[in-house]
Backbone bond lengths (Angstrom), bond angles and torsions (degrees), N, CA, C in turn:
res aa  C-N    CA-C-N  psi(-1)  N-CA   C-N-CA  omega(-1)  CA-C   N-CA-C  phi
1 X - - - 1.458 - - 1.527 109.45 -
2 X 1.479 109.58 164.07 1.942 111.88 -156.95 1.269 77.11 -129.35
3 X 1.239 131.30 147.19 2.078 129.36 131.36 1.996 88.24 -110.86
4 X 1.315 92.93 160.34 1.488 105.20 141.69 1.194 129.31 -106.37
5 X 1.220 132.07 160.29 1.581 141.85 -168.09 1.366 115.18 145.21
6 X 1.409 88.72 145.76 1.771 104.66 -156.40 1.195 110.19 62.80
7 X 1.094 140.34 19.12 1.688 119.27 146.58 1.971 86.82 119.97
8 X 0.921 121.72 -5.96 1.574 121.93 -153.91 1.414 94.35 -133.01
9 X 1.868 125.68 163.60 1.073 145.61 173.45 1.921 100.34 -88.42
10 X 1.342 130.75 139.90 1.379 92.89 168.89 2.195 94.45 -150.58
11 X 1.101 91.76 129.08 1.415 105.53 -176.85 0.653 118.07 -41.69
12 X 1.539 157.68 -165.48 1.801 161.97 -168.75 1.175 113.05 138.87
13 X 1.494 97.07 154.84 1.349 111.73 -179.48 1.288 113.85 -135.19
14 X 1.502 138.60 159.95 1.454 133.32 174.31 1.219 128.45 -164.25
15 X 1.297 117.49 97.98 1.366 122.65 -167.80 1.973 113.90 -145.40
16 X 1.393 100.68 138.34 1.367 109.65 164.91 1.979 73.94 130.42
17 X 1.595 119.23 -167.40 1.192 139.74 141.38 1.915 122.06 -134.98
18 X 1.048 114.11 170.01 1.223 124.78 -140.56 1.529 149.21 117.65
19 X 0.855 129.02 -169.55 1.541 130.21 -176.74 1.694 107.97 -67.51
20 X 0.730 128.50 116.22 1.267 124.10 -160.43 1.814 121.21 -76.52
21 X 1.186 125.03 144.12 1.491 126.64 -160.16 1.838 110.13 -144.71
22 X 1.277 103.06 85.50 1.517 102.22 172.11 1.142 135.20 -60.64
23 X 1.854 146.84 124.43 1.217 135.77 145.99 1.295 136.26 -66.68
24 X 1.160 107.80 143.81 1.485 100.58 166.66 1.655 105.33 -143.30
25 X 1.424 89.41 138.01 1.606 109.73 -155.42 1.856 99.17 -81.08
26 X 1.310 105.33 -176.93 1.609 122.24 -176.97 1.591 112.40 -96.92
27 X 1.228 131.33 135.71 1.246 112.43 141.42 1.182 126.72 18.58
28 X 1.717 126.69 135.28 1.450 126.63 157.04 1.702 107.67 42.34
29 X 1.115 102.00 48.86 1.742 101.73 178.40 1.221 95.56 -165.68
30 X 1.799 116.70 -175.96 1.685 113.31 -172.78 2.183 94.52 -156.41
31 X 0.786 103.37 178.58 1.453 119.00 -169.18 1.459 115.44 -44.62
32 X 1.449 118.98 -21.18 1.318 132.43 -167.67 1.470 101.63 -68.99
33 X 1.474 109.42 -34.82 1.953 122.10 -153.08 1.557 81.97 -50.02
34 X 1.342 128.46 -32.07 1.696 140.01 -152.12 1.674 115.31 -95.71
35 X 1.510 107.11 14.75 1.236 126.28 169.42 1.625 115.38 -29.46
36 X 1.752 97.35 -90.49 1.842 103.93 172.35 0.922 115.27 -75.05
37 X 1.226 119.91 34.55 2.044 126.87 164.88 1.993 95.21 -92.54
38 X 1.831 87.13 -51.20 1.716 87.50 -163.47 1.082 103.24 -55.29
39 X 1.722 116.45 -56.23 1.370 113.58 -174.10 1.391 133.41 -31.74
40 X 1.591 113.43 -58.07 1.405 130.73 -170.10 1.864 101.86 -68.37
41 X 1.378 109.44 -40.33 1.491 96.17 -170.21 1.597 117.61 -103.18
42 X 1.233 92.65 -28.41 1.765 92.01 168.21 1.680 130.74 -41.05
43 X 1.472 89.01 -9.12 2.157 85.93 172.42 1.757 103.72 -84.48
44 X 1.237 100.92 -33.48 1.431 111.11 -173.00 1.739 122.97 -105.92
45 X 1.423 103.22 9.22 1.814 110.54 174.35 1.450 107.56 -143.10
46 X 1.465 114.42 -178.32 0.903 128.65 170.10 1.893 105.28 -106.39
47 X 0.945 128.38 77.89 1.706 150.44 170.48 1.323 103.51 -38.78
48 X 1.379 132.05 92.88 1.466 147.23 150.65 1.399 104.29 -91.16
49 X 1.869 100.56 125.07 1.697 99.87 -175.96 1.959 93.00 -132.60
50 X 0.970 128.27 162.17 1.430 115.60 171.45 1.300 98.34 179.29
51 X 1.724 107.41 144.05 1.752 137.09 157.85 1.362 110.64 -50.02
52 X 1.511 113.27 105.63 1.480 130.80 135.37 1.741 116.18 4.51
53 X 0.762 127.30 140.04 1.530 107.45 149.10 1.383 119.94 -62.82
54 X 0.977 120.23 142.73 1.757 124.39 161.07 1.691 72.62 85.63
55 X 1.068 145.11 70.22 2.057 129.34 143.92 1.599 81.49 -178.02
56 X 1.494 98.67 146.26 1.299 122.17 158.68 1.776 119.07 87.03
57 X 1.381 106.99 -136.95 1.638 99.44 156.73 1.241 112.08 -100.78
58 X 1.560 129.92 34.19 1.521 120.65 179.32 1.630 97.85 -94.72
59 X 1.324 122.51 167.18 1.131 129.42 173.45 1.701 122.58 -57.06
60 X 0.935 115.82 -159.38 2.220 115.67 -161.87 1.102 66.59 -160.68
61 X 1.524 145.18 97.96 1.633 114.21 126.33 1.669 107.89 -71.88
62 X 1.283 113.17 -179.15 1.286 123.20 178.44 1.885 108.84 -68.20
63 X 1.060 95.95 160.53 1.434 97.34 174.54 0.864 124.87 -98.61
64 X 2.303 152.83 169.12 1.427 85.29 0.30 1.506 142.62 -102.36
65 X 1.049 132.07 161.04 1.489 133.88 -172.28 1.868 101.71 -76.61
66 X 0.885 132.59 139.66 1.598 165.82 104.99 1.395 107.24 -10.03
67 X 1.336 140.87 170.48 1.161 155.79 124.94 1.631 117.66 -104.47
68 X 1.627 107.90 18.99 1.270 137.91 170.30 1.314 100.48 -100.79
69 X 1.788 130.45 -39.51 1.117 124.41 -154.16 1.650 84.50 -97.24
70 X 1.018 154.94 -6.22 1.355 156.81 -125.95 1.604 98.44 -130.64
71 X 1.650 106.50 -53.43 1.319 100.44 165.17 1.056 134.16 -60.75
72 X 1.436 97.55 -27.50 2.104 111.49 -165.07 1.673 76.65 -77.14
73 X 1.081 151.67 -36.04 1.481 139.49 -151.68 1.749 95.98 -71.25
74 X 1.219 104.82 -44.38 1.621 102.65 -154.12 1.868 93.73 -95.76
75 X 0.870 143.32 -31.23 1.658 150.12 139.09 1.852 105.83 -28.54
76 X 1.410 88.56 -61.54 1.653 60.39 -176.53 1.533 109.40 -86.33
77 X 1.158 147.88 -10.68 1.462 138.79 144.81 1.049 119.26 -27.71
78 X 1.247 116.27 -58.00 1.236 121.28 -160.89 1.883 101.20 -65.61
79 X 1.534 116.21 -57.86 0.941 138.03 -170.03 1.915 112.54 -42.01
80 X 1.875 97.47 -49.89 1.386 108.48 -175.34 1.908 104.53 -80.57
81 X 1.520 122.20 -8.16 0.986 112.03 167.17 1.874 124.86 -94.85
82 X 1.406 92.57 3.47 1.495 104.06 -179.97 1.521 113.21 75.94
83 X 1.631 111.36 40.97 1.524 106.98 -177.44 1.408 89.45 -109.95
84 X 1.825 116.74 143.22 1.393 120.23 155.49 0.966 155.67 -91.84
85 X 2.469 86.69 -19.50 1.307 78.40 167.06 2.050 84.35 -171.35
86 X 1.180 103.97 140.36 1.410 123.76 -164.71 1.350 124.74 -112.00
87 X 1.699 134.69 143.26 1.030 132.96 162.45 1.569 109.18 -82.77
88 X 1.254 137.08 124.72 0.868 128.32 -157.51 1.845 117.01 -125.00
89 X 1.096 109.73 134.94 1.889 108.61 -162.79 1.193 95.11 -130.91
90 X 1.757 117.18 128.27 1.401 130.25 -164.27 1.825 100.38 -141.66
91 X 1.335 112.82 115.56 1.309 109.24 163.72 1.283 122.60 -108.58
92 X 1.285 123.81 138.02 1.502 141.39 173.43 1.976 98.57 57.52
93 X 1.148 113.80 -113.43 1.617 109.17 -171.24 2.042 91.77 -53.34
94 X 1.058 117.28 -55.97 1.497 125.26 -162.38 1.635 97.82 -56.11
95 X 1.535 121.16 -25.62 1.506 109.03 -178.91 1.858 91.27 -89.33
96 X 1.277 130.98 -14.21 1.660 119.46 175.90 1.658 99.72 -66.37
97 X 1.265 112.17 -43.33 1.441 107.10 177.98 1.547 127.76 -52.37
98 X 1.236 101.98 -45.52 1.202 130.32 -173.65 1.316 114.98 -60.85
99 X 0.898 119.76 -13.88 1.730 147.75 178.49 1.360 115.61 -93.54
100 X 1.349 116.24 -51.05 1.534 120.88 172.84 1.453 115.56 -86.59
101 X 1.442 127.23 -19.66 1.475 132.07 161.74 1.328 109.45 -56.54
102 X 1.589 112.49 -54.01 1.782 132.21 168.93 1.734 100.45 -28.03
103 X 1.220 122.19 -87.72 0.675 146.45 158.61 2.009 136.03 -5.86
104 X 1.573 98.03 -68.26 1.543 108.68 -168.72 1.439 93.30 -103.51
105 X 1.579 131.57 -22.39 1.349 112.47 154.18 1.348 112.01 -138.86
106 X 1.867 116.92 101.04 1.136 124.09 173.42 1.598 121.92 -48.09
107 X 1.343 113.77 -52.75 1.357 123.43 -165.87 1.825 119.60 -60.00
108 X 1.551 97.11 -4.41 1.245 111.85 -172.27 2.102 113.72 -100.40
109 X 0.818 82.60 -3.12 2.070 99.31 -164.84 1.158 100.59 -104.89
110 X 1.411 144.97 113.77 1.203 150.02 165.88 1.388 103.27 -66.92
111 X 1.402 97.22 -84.80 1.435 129.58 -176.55 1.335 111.56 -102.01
112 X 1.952 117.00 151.14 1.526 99.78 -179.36 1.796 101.59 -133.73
113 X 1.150 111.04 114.76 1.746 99.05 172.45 1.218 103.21 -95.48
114 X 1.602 139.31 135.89 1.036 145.52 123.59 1.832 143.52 -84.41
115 X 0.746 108.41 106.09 1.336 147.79 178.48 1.452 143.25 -32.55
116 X 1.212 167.43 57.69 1.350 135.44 -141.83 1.661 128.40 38.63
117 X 1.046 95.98 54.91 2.493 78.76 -150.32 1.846 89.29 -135.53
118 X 1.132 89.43 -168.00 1.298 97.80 -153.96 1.779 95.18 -152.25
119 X 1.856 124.99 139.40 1.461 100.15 170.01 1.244 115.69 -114.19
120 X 1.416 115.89 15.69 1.411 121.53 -165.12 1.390 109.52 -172.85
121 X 1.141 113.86 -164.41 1.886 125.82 -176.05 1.654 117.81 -152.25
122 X 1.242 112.95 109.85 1.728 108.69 173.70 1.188 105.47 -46.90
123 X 1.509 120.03 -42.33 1.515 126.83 -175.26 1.041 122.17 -139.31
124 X 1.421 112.92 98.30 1.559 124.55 -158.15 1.784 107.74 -82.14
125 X 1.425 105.08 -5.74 2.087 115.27 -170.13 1.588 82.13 -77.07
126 X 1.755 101.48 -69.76 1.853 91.82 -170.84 1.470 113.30 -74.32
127 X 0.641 119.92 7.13 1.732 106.59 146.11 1.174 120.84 -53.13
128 X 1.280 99.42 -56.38 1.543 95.79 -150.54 1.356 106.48 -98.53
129 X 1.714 123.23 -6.38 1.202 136.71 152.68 2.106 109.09 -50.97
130 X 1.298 82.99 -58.59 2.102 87.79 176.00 1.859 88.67 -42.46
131 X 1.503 116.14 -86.79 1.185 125.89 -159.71 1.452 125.65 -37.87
132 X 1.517 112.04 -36.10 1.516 125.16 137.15 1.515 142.07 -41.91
133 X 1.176 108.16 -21.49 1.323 126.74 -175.86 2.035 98.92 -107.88
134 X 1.060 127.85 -24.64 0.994 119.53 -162.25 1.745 96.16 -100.38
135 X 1.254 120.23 -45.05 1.294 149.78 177.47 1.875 102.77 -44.20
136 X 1.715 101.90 -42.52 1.453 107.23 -179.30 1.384 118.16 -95.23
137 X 1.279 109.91 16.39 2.002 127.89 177.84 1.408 77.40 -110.42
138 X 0.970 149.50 -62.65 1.706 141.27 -124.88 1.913 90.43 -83.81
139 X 1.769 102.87 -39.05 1.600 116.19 -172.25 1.116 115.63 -46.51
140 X 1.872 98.36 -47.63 1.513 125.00 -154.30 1.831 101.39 -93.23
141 X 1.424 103.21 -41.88 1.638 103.08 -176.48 1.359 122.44 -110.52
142 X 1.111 115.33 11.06 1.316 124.87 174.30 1.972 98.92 83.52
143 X 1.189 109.64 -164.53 1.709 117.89 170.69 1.489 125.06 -80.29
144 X 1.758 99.63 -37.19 1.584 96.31 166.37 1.505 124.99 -53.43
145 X 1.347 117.01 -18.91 1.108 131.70 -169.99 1.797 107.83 -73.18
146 X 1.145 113.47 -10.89 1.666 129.90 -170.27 1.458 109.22 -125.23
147 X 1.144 110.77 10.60 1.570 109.62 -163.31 1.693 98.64 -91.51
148 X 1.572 124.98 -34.87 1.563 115.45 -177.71 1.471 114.48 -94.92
149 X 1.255 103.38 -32.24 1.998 96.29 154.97 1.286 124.53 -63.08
150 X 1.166 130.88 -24.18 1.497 152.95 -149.40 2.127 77.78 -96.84
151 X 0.822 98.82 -80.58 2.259 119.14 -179.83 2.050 90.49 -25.47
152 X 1.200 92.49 -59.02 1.637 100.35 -174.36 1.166 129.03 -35.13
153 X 1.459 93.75 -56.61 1.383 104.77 -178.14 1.679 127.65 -91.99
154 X 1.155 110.74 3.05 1.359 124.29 -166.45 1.597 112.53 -116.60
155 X 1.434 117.47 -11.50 1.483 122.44 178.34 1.651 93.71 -158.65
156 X 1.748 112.09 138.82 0.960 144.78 163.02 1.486 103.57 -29.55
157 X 1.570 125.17 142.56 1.492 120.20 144.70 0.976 144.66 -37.12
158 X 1.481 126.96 -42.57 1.497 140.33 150.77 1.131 122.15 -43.74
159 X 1.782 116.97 -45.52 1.455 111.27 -170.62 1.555 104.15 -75.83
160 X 1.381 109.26 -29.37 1.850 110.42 -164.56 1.054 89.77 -72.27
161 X 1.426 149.36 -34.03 1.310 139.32 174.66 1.552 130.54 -39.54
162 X 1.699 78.25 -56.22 1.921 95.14 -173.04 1.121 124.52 -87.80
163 X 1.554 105.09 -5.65 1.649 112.19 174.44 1.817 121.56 -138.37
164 X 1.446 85.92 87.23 1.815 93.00 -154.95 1.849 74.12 -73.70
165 X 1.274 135.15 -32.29 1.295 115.81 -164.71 1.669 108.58 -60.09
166 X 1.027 119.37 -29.96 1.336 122.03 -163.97 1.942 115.13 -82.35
167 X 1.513 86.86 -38.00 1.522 109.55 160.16 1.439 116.63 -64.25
168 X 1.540 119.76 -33.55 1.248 116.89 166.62 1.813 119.10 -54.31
169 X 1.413 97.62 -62.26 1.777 134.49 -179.99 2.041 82.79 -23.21
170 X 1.609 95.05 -75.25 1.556 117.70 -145.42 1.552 107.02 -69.01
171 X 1.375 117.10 -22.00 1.417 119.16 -174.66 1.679 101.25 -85.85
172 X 1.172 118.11 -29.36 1.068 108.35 -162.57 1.714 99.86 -87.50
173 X 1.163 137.39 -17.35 1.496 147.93 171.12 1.667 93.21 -83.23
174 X 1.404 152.03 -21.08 1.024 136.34 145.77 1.800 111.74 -52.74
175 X 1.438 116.32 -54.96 1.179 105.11 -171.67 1.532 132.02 -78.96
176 X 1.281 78.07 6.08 1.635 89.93 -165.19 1.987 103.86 -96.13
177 X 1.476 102.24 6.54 1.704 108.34 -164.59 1.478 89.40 -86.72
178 X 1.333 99.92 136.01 1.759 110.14 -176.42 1.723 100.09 -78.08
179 X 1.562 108.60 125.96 1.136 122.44 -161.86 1.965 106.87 -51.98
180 X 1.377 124.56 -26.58 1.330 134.46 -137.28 1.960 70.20 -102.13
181 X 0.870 116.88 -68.38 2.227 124.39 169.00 1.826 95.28 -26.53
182 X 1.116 110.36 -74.43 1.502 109.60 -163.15 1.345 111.12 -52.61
183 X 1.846 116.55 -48.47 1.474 102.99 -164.51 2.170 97.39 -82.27
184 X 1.437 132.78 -25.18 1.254 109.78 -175.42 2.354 112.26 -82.04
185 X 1.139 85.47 12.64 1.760 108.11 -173.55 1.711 88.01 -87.28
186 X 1.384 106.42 -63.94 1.351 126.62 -160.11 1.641 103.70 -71.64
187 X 1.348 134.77 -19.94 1.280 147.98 -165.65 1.740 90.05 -97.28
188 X 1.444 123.22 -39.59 1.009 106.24 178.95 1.506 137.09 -81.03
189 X 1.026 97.13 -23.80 2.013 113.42 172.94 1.394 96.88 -38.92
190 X 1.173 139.57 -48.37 1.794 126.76 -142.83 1.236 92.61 -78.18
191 X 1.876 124.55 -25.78 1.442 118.52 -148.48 1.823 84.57 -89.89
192 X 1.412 119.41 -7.34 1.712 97.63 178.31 1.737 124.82 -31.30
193 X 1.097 129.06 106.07 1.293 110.83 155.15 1.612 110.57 -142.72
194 X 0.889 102.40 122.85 1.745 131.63 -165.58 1.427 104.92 -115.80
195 X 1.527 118.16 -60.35 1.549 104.31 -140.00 1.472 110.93 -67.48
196 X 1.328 116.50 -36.25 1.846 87.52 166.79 1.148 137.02 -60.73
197 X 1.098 112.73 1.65 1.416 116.20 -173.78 1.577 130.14 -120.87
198 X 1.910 92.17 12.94 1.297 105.16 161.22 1.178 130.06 -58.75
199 X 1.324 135.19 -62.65 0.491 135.96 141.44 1.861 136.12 29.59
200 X 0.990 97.19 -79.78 1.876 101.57 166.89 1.191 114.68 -98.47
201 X 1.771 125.55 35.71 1.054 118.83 144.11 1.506 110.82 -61.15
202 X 1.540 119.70 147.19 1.493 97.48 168.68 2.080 110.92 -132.88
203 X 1.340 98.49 26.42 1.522 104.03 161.84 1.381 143.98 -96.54
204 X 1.405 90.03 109.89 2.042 85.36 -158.22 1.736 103.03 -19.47
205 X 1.251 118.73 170.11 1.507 141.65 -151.98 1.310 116.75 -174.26
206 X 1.498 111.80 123.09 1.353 133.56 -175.83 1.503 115.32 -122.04
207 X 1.511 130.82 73.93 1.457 133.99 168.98 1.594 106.77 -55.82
208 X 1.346 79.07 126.19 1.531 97.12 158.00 1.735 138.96 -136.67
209 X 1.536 113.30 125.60 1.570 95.60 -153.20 1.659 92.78 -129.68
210 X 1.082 113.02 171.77 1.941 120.16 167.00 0.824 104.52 -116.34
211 X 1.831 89.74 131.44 1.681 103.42 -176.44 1.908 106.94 -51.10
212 X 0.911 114.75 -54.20 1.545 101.58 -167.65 1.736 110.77 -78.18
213 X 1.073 118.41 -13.38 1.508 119.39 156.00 1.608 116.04 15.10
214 X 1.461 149.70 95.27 1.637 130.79 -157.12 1.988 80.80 -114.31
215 X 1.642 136.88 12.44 1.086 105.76 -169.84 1.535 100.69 -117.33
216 X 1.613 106.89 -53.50 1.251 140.70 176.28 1.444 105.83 -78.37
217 X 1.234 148.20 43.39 1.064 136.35 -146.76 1.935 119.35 -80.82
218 X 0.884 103.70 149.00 1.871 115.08 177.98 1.973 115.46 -14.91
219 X 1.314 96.48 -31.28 1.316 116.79 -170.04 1.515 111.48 -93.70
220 X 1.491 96.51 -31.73 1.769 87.02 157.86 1.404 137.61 -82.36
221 X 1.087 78.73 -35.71 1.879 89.11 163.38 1.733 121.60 -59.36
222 X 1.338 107.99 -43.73 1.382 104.48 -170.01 1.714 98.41 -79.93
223 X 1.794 135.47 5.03 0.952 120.25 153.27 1.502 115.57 -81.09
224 X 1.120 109.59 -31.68 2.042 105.32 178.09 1.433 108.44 -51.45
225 X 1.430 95.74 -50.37 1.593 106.33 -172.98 1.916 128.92 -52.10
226 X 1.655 92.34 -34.92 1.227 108.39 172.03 1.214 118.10 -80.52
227 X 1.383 114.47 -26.14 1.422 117.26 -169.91 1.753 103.63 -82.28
228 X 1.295 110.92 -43.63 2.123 111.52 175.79 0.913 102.38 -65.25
229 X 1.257 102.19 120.47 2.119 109.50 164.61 1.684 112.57 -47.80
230 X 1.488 119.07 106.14 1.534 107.38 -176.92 1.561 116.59 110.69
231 X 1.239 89.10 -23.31 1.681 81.02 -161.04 1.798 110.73 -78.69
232 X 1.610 98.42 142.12 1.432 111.04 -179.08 1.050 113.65 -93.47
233 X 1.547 131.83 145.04 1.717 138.14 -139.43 2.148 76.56 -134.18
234 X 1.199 96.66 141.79 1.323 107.43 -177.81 1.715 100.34 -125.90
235 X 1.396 137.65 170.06 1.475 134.86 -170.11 1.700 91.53 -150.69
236 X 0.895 114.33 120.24 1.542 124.97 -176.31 1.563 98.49 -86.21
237 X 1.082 139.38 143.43 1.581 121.92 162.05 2.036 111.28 -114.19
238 X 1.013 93.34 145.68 1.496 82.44 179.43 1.753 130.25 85.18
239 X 1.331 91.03 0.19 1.672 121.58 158.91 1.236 143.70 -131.44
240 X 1.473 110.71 169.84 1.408 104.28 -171.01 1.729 106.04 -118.39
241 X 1.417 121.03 -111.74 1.461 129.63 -171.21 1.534 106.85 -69.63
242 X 1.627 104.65 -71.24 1.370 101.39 -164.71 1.523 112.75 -103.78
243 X 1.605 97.13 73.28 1.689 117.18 -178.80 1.311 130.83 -87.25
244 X 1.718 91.19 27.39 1.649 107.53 151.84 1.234 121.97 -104.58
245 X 1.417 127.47 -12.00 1.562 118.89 151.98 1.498 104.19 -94.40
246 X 1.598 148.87 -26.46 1.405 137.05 -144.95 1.849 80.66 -93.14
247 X 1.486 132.38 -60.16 1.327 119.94 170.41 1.636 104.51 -121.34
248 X 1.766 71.30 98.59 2.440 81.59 172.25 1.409 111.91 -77.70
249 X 1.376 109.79 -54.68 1.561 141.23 -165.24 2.185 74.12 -38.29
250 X 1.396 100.34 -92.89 1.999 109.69 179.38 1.449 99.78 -16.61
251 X 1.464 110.84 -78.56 1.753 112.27 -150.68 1.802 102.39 -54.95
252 X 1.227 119.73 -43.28 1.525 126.84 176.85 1.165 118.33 -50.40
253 X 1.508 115.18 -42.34 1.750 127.74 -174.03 1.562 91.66 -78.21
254 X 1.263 139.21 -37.77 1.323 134.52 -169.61 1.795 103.47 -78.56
255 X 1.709 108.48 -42.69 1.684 79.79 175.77 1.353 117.95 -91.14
256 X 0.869 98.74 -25.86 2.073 82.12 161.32 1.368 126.79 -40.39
257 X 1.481 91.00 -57.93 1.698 95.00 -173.00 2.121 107.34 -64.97
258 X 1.406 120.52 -27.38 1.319 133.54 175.34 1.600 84.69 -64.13
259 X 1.223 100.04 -81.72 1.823 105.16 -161.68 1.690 134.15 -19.61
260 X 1.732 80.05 -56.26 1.832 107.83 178.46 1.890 76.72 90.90
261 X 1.625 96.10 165.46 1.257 129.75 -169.62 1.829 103.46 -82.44
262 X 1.529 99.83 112.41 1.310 100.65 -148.19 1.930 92.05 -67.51
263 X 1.446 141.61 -45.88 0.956 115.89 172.96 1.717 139.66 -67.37
């Protein structure tokens, strides 16, 4: 399903009933990554899943993107679907969002999971130097060209081993990210800056990171965590980035038990 709002087409999904619980997906990926999310909670929520701008079937405007324009995306979704007010689950770029939604509209955030994510940068130049450099492989080689570094860093060695199907699933939603989405996505990471302003988030908050994590690492998380009044820091073991499919069965038992039983 499509709505328009904010100026853009933007994909969605909606299934289960209940209290309602938004995703928001990662980087170079699209609504699907949120598969055994729908499954497990859809008996007990109302399951809002939806495309980024620039990934999936949501629109590419030109760049550059905001994390102003990112909120207005999921605000006005929410708004044109008649939701008032959401628990909301953000991984990696989708937990940067998730932070400034927190934030620029409190009254809208029930609940807040954060994710793989990051709220800031010691060094915001090489950031955006990495993101530059990666941005000009994607120019030069298209997306397939990012698809086995991209595998690397996002699931353990062991797991990429034992589940070429899943590695299949995930590479191909890397390649499939419209190159013009990836590099104004990728232009936006450097501008993260959150951590002072954690602080007056004021929706309980549940971080969650993988221990072996090489992007988002353990140490960023336990600054989000410190910085939200309240918020509980979770340690995944045996994963890396996207440690809602590498351990679902864990991340699922943790938002439930965070959530409470949505009926």
């Amino acid at each position: 399903m499509k709505l328009h709002c904010n100026g853009i087409d933007i994909r969605y999904d909606i299934q289960g009933s209940g209290p309602w619980i938004t995703f928001a997906h990662s980087l170079a990926s699209d609504l699907s990554m949120w598969d055994d999310q729908v499954a497990a909670l859809s008996r007990e929520f109302t399951v809002l899943r939806y495309d980024a701008r620039g990934h999936g079937g949501s629109g590419v405007p030109p760049g550059p993107y905001r994390f102003a324009d990112m909120v207005a995306d999921v605000v006005g979704l929410l708004d044109t679907l008649g939701v008032a007010r959401t628990h909301f689950v953000g991984l990696s770029m989708g937990g940067m969002i998730g932070q400034y939604l927190a934030l620029a509209a409190p009254q809208r955030v029930d609940r807040l999971v954060l994710s793989s994510t990051a709220s800031g940068h010691d060094n915001p130049d090489a950031v955006a130097k990495l993101w530059e450099q990666r941005i000009a492989q994607v120019e030069a080689g298209g997306m397939r060209s990012m698809v086995e570094g991209t595998l690397g860093r996002w699931f353990t060695e062991p797991y990429r081993c034992e589940r070429g199907d899943v590695m299949a699933r995930i590479g191909a939603l890397i390649a499939a990210t419209p190159v013009a989405g990836y590099a104004a996505c990728g232009r936006l990471i450097p501008t993260l800056d959150m951590t002072p302003q954690l602080p007056r988030i004021v929706a309980p908050t549940l971080v969650l990171v993988g221990e072996e994590d090489p992007g988002t690492v353990p140490a960023m998380a336990a600054t989000i965590a410190r910085g939200i009044p309240g918020a509980r820091l979770e340690l995944i073991p045996r994963a890396s980035h996207l440690l809602n499919i590498e351990q679902a069965d864990l991340f699922n038992e943790l938002l439930l038990a965070f959530l409470g039983r949505g009926r």
